[in-house]
C-alpha positions in Angstrom: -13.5 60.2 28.1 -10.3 60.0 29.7 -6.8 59.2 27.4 -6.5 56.2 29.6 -9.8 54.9 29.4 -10.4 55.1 25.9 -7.2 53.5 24.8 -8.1 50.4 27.0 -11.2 49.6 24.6 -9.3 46.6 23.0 -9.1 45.1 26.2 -12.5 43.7 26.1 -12.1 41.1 23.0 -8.8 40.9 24.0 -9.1 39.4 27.5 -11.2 36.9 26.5 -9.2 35.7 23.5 -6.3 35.6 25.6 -8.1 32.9 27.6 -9.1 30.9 24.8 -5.2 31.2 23.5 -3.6 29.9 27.0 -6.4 27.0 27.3 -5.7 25.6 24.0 -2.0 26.2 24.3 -1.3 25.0 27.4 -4.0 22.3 26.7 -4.7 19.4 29.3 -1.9 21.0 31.8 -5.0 23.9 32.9 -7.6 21.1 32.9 -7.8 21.5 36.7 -7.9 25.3 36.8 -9.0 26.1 32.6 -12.7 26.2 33.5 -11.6 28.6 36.2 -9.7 31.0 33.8 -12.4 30.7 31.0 -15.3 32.8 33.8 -12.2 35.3 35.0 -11.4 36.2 32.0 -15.4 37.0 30.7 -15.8 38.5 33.9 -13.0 40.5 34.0 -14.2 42.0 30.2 -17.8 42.8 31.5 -16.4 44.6 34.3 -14.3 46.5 32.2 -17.5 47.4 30.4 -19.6 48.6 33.1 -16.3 50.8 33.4 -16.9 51.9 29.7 -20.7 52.5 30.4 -20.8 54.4 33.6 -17.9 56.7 32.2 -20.3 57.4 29.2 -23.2 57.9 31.6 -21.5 60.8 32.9 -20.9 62.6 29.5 -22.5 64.8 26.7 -24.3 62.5 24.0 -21.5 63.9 21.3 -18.5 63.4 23.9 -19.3 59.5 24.7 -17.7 57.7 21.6 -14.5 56.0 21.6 -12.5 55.6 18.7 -9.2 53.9 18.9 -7.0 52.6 15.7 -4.7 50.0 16.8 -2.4 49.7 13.6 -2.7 50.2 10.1 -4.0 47.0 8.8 -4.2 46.6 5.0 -2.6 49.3 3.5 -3.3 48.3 -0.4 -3.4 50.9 -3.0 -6.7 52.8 -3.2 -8.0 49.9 0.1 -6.7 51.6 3.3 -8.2 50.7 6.4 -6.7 50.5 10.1 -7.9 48.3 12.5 -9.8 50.6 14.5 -12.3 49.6 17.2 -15.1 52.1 18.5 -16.9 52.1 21.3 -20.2 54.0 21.2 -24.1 53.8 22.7 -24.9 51.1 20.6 -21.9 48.7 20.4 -22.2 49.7 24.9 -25.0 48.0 25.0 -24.4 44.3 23.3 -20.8 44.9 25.3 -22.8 44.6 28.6 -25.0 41.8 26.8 -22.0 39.7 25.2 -20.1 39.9 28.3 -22.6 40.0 31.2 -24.7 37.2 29.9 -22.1 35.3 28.8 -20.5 35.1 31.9 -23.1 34.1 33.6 -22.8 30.9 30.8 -19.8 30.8 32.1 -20.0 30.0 35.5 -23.1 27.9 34.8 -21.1 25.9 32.6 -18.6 24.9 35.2 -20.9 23.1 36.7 -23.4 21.8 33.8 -19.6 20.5 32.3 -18.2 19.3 35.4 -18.2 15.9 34.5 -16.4 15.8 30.6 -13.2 15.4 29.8 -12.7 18.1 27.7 -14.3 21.2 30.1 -11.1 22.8 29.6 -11.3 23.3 25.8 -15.4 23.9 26.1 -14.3 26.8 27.8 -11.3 27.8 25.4 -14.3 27.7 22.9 -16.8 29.9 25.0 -14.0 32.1 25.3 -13.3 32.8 21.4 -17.0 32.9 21.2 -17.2 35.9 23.2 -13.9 37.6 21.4 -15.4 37.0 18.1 -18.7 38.7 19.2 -16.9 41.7 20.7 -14.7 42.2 18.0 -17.6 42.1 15.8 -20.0 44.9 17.6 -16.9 47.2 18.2 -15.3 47.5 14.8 -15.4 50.7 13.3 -15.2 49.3 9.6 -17.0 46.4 7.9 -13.9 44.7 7.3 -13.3 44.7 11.0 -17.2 43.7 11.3 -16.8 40.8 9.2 -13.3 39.4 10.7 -15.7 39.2 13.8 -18.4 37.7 11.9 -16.6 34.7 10.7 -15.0 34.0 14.1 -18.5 33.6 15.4 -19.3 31.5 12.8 -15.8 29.5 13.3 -16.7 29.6 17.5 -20.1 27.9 16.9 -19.0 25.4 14.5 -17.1 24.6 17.2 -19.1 24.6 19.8 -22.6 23.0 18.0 -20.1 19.9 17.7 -18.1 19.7 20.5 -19.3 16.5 20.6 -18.8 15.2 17.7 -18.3 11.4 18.4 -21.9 11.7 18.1 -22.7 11.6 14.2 -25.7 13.9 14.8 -23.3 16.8 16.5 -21.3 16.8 13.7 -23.5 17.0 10.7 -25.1 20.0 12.7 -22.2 21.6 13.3 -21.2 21.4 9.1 -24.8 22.4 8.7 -24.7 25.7 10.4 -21.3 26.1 9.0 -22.4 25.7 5.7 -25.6 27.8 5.9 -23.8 30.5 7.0 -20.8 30.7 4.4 -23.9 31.7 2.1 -25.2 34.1 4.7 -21.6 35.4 4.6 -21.5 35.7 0.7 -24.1 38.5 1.5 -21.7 40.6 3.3 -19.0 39.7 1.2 -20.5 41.2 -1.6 -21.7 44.3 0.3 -18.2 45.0 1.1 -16.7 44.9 -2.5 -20.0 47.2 -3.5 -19.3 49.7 -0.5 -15.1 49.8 -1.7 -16.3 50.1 -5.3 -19.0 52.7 -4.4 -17.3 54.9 -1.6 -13.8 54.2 -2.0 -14.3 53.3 1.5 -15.5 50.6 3.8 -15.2 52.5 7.3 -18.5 53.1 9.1 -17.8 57.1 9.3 -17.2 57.5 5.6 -20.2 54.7 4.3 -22.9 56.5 6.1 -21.8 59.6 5.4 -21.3 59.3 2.0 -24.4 57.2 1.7 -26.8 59.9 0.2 -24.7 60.6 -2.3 -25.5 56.8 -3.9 -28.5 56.1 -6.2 -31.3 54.2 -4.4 -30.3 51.2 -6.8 -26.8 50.9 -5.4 -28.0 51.2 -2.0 -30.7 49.1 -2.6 -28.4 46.0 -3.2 -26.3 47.1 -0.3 -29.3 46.7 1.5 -30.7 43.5 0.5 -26.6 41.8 0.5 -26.5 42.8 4.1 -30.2 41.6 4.7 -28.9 37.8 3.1 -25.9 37.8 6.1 -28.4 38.7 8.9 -30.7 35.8 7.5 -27.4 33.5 7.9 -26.3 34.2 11.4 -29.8 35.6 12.7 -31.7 32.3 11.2 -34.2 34.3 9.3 -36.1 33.0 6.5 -35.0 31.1 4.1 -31.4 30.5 5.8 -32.7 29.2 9.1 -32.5 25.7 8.8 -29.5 25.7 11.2 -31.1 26.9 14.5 -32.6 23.9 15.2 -30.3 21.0 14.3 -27.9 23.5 16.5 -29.2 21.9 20.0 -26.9 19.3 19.3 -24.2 20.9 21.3 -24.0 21.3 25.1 -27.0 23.3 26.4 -25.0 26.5 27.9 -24.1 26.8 23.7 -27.4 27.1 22.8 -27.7 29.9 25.6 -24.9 31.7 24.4 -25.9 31.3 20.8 -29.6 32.4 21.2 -29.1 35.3 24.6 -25.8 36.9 23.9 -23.8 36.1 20.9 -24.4 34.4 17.4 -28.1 34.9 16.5 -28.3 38.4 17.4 -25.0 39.8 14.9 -27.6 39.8 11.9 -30.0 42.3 14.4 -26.9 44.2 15.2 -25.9 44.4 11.4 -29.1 45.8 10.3 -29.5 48.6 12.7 -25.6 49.6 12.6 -26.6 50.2 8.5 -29.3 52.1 9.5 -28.1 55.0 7.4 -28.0 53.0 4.2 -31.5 51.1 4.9 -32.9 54.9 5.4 -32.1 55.7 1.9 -33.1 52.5 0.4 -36.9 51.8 0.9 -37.1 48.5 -0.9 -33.8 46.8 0.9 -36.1 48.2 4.2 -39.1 46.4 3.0 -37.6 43.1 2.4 -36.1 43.7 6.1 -40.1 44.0 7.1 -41.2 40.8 5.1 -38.4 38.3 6.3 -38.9 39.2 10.0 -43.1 39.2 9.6 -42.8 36.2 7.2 -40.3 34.1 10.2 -41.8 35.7 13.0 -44.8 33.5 12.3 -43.0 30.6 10.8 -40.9 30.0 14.4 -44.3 30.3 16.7 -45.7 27.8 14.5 -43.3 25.4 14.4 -42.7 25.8 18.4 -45.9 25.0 18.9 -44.7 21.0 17.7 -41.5 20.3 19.0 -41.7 18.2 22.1 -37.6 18.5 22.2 -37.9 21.3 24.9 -34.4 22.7 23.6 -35.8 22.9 19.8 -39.2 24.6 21.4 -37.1 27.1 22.5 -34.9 27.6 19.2 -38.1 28.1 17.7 -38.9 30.7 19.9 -35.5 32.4 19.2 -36.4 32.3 15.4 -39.9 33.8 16.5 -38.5 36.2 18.7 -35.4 37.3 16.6 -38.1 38.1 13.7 -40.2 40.6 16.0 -36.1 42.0 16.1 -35.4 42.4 12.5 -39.4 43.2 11.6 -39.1 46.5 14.3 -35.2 47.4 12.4 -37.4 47.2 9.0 -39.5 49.8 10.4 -36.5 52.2 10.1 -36.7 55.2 13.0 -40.0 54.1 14.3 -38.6 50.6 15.4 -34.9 50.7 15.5 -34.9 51.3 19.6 -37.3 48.7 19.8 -35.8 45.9 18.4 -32.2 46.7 20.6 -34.8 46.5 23.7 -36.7 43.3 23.0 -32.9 42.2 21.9 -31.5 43.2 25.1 -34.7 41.7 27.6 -35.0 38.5 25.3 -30.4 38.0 26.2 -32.1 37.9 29.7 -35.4 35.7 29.8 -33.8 33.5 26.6 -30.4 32.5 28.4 -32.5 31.9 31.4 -35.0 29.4 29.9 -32.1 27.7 28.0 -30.2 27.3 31.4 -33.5 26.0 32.8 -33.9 23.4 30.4 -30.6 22.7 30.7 -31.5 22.3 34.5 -33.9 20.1 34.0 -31.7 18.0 31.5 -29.5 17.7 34.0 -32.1 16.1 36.8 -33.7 13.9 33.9 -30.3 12.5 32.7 -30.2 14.2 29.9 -34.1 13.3 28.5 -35.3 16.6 26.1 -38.3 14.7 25.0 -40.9 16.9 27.3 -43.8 14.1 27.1 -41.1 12.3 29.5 -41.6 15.1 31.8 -44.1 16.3 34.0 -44.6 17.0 37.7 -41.3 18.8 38.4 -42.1 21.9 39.8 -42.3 19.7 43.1 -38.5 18.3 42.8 -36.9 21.3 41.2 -38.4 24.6 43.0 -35.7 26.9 41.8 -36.0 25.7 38.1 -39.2 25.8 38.4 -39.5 29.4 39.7 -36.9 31.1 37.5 -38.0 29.1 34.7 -41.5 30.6 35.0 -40.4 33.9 35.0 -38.4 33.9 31.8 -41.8 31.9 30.5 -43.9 35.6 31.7 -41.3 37.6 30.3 -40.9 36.0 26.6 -45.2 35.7 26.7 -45.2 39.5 27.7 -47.5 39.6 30.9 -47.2 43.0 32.9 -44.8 43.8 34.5 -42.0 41.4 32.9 -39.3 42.6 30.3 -41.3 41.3 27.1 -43.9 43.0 27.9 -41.9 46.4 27.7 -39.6 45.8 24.4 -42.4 43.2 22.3 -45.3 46.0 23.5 -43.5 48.3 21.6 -43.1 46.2 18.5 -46.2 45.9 17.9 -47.5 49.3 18.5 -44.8 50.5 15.6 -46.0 47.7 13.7 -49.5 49.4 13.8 -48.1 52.7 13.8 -46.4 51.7 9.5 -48.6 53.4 7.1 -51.8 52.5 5.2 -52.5 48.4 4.5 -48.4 47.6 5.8 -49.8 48.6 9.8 -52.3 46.8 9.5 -51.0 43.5 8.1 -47.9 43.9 10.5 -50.1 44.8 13.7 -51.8 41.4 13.0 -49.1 39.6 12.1 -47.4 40.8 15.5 -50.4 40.2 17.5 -50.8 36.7 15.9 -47.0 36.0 17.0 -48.1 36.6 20.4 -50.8 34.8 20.8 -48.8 31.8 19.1 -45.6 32.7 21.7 -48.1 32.8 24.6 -49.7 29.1 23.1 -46.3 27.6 22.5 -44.6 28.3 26.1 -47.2 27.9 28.0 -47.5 24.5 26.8 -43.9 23.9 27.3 -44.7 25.0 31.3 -46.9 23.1 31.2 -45.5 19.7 30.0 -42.6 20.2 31.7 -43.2 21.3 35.5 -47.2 20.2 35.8 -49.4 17.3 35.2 -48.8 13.8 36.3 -44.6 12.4 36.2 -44.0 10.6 33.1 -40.4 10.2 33.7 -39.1 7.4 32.7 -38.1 4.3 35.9 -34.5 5.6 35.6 -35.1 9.1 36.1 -34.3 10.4 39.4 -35.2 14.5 39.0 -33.4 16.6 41.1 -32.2 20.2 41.8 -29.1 21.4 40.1 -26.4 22.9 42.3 -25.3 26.7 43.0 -23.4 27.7 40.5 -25.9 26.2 38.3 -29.0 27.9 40.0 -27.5 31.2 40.6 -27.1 32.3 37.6 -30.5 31.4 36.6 -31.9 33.1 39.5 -29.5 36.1 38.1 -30.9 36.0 34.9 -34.7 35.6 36.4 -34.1 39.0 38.2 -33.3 40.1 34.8 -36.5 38.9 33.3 -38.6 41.0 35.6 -36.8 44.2 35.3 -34.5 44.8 32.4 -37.6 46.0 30.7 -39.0 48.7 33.1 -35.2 50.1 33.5 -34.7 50.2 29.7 -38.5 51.9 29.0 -38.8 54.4 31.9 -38.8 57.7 30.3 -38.0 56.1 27.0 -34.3 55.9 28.3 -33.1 53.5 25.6 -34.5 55.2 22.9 -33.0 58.6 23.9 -29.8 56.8 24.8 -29.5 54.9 21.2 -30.9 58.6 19.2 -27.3 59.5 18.1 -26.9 56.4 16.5 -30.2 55.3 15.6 -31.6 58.7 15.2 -34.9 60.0 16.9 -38.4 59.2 15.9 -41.4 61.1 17.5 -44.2 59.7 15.5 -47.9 58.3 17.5 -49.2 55.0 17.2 -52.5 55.0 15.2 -54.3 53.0 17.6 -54.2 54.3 21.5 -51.4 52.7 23.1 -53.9 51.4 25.7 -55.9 49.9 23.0 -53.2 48.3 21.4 -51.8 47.1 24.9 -55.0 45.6 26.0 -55.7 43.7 22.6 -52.5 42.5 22.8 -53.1 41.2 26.3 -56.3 39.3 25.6 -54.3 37.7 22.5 -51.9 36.5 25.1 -54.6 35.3 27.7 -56.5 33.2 24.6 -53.1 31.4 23.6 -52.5 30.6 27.1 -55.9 29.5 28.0 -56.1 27.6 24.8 -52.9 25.6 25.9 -54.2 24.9 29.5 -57.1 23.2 28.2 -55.1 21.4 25.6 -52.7 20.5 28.0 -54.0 20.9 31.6 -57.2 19.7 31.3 -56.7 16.8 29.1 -53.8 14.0 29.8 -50.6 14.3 27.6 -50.1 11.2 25.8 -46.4 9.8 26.4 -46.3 9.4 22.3 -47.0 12.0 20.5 -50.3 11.3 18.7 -50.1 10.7 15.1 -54.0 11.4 13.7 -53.0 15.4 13.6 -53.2 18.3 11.1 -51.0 18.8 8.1 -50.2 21.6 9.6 -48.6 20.2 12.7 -47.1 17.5 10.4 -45.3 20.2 8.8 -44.4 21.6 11.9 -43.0 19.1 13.1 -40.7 18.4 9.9 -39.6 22.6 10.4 -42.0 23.5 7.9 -40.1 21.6 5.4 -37.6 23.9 5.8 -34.7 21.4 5.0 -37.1 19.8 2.1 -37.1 23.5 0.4 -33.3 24.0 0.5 -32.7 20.5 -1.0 -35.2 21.3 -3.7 -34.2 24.7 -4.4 -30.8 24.9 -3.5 -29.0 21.5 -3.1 -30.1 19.4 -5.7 -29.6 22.1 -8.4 -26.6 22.9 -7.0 -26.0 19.3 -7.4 -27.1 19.4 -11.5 -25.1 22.3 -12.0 -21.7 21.0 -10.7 -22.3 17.6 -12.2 -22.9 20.2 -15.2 -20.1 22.1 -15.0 -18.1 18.7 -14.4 -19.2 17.6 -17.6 -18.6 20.6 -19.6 -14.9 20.8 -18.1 -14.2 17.0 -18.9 -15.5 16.7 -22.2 -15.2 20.0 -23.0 -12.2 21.7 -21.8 -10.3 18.5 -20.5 -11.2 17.2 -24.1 -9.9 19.8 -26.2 -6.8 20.1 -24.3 -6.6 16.3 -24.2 -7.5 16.5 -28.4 -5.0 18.5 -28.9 -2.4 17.0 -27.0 -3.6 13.6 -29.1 -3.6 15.2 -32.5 0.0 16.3 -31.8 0.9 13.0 -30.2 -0.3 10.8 -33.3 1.0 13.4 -35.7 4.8 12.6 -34.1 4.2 9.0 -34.0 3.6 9.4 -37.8 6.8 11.5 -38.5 8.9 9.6 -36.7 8.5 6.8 -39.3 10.4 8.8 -41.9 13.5 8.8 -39.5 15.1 5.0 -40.9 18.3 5.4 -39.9 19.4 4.8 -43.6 21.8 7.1 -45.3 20.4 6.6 -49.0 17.0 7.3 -47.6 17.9 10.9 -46.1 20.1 11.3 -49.5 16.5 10.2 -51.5 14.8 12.7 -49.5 17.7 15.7 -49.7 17.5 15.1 -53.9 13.4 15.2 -54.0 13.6 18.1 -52.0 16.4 19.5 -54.3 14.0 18.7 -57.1 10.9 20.2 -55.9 12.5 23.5 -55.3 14.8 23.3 -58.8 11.3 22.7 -60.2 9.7 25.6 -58.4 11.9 27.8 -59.8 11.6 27.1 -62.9 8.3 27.1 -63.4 8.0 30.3 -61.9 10.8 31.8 -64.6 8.5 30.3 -67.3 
């Protein structure tokens, strides 16, 4: 790669944090022209990263990275590390994600955001969001990683309450913020084991040096890393967040889910790929928490009638078919950057629907309100439906390329594992195909239950065009990346190759999965085709849809397990440093205190009284010594 190409790679965080740092600087002076900046600026870093990517496509596998240290950062003793960035097949590919997605947010925000008062610092905010993220997939050292990691997390604390005159807004925003710090303990604690181990925490010397660690050191690597990817990726048990999250403005929860937040914890696991190798156990927990919230998103989608919490529920789902393939090690690692790739198309499009549809239903989400607007909204409608095929995986959308492949590795694991991760893939499937389909369903068919103040109608362009953008996407991002396994041999220096076979035939395996589909789609249409959808949602249901409707008690198990003892044990430690601490200092200050008030007595003031105590002194020692000569 050319010297002048490759020392431009800090351009791409860079122009967008520039953006963010003029529109809250200059602040309401660029209201008129800040939304206007905010898309340049995004667009301007995705074009520089088709640059990056069609330079690489023209080069040897071993002659595409780019490596470019900027300064020397913390130079501390034995702790060295420069602020280096590199730019190689993986980080390429969530570069043309962050940035190309994204800016399709962008301009789809200008006009969702047209209307409020404070479009100029959204955008400031979408803009950080997008630096963050880069700086975070092109670091070439975890310390870099996680400067990137907590600016995401600062960007969607941000963003989640952007509105925060609403009470609701706000406690979600301090809710994901909160999650996340313990998320973030995970890689703090990674970091000090990789320093403490290696002597290092750059990517070149970790992974190299890896093999030379014992299995129990890597192991806790492993599992510390695997606690941060639960926090920002809204795995199992930290994903209490995702859903409270649709508080802020819909193209957030676009960027959050397609492009950005939610897929750093996919990104972290398969950059570590060389320590999760060596450590089979840290790999199996990987496996379980994607399996275990694979299933635990599906089933709660399949209760929300809030048709932006549907879909988080579907990101959970979908995110866990991510980090269940990256479990798999070399037989899944490809796979979960395809599905993560295809689901930034179908995903953003479906939020950016619903936020389409918000926007024609002034601002209803309650989907029982809904109904009928296919008719009034043809281009929602239509690009809608296609992210809908893509995420169910029908032939020849995107999901039906990366998921497909999922769950053929699933069944490929060894022994009892492939066939309890084949099933539980397949049963994700079958719930994902249930779940949207009845979202289609109650949302663009049926008879209008809008409410007598609802007037539906289409959204404009630069709304619709980048839905119909992303759409195209949802057809055939996943035939481009699977041809010839082209994304697999493309990823193979990073990820490494695999050439293992399926135990099942793939067509078997394809065709099962397709009649899984068809039976969760037919058993929504009778559900919720053929019979009328009440405008309440009916109360004499399962315990099971109970629970899914209160998230699986998701929030009642981290008060239980987590909040209220953390209560106990600060109202503990409280105690202990009041009564026990505070009160021996405090003693001791007392016994000293009382002991001076006591002394001071002896000073009178009287002469004869010191002269008294000068000849009993005298006395006692004259005595002393004489008694001691005896």
């Amino acid at each position: 790669m050319s010297g002048t190409l490759s020392s431009a790679v800090w351009l791409l965080p860079v122009l967008p944090l520039l953006g963010a740092a003029v529109l809250l600087l200059v602040g309401r002076r660029s209201d008129a022209w800040g939304h206007l900046l905010g898309c340049v600026t995004a667009l301007a870093s995705f074009a520089l990263g088709l640059v990056f990517f069609v330079d690489m496509l023209g080069r040897d596998a071993a002659d595409r990275v780019v490596h470019q240290i900027l300064f020397s950062w913390v130079p501390v003793g034995e702790l060295q590390v420069d602020f280096g960035l590199q730019l190689d097949q993986l980080s390429v590919c969530f570069v043309l994600l962050i940035t190309g997605v994204g800016s399709l947010i962008h301009i789809y925000s200008v006009g969702y955001m047209a209307h409020d008062p404070e479009r100029r610092r959204f955008f400031a905010y979408l803009n950080l969001f997008l630096a963050a993220m880069l700086l975070l997939v092109l670091a070439d050292n975890f310390l870099g990683l996680y400067v990137g990691w907590e600016g995401v997390g600062l960007a969607s604390y941000l963003l989640i309450g952007f509105w925060q005159y609403k009470p609701s807004a706000a406690a979600a925003a301090k809710k994901a913020f909160v999650v996340n710090r313990v998320g973030d303990m995970g890689l703090i604690l990674a970091i000090m084991i990789m320093f403490s181990t290696f002597g290092s925490i750059e990517f070149a010397d970790v992974f190299t040096r890896a093999d030379a660690a014992s299995e129990g050191v890597l192991t806790a690597i492993g599992l510390a890393l695997l606690l941060a990817a639960c926090g920002k990726s809204a795995q199992v048990p930290l994903q209490s967040w995702l859903g409270d999250a649709m508080e802020g403005p819909t193209p957030v929860s676009a960027l959050i889910h397609a492009a950005t937040m939610v897929t750093a914890g996919v990104y972290l696991i398969v950059r570590s790929n060389a320590i999760f190798d060596l450590a089979p156990n840290a790999q199996l927990g990987v496996v379980i928490v994607g399996a275990v919230t694979l299933l635990f998103g599906a089933i709660i989608g399949c209760a929300k009638d809030d048709i932006k919490k549907a879909l988080a529920a579907s990101t959970m789902s979908q995110i866990g078919y991510m980090v269940l393939a990256a479990g798999l090690g070399p037989a899944g690692y490809a796979f979960a950057i395809m599905l993560l790739l295809t689901h930034g198309f179908f995903k953003a499009g479906l939020f950016l629907g619903a936020g389409s549809v918000m926007h024609g239903m002034n601002d209803e989400v309650n989907m029982r309100r809904y109904g009928g607007l296919r008719t009034v909204m043809p281009i929602t409608f239509v690009t809608f439906g296609l992210g809908y095929l893509a995420i169910i995986g029908i032939p020849p959308f995107s999901g039906f390329f990366s998921k497909d492949k999922i769950i053929e590795a699933a069944f490929a694991a060894e022994g009892v594992q492939g066939v309890v991760l084949g099933t539980v893939t397949l049963l994700g499937a079958g719930l994902t195909a249930f779940y949207m389909t009845r979202v289609m369903l109650m949302t663009f068919f049926g008879r209008r239950r809008w409410a007598p103040t609802s007037h539906p109608h289409e959204s404009p362009g630069v709304m619709t065009v980048p839905m119909i953008l992303l759409a195209v996407g949802s057809v055939a991002a996943g035939a481009l990346l699977a041809v010839g396994s082209s994304l697999q041999h493309w990823l193979e220096p990073v990820v490494g190759a695999h050439h293992g076979e399926p135990a099942l035939p793939v067509w078997a395996i394809t065709a099962l999965t397709l009649v899984v589909v068809l039976a969760g789609v037919a058993v929504a249409y009778r559900q919720y085709a053929r019979q009328p959808i009440p405008d309440v949602a009916p109360t004499d249901v399962t315990a099971l849809t109970v629970a899914a409707r209160r998230d699986l008690y998701g929030d009642a198990f981290n008060e239980a397990a987590l909040m209220r003892p953390g209560q106990e044990l600060t109202r503990t430690l409280v105690t202990v440093d009041d009564r026990g601490v505070d009160g021996a200092v405090n003693g001791f200050a007392a016994l000293v205190g009382g002991t001076s008030v006591r002394v001071r007595r002896l000073q009178t003031g009287f002469v004869r009284s010191y002269a008294l105590f000068m000849f009993a002194g005298a006395a006692l020692l004259v005595a002393t010594m004489l008694v001691r000569l005896w």
